[in-house]
C-alpha positions, 0 to 999 in steps of 0.5 A: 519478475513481476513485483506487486508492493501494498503499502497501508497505514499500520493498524490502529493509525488514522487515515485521513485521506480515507475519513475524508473520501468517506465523509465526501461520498457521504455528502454526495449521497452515498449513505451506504458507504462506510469504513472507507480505507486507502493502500498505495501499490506499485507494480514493477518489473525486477530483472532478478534471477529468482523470486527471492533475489526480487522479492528481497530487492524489493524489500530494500526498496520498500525500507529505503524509499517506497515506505516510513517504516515508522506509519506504514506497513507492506506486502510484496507479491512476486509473480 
């Protein structure tokens, strides 16, 4: 199965590396850019024998090693 995991800062955090690319596209002259936001995906093949078993696979991925539970927030898509 074709996994696809979005991985973003939970509402209400503040993003750094975000506030940084949209102050820099500023200075470059980029006036018109704002609310500049970040995600992390992955995309990854899961030898499962459903969409579920990936999807739960992947799950478990995402707590034990891809996210901090604590400051993040995922979506996975099966295909």
């Amino acid at each position: 199965m074709d996994v696809e995991i979005t991985v973003k800062l939970k509402k209400g955090l503040l993003n750094p590396e975000a506030r940084t690319i949209g102050r820099s596209l500023n200075l470059l002259g980029y006036k018109n850019v704002s609310d500049v936001d970040t995600k992390k995906v992955f995309f990854m093949k899961i030898d499962a024998s459903s969409k579920d078993v990936a999807k739960k696979q992947a799950d478990e991925m995402c707590r034990r090693l891809l996210t901090n539970p604590v400051i993040e927030d995922y979506e996975i898509v099966t295909k």
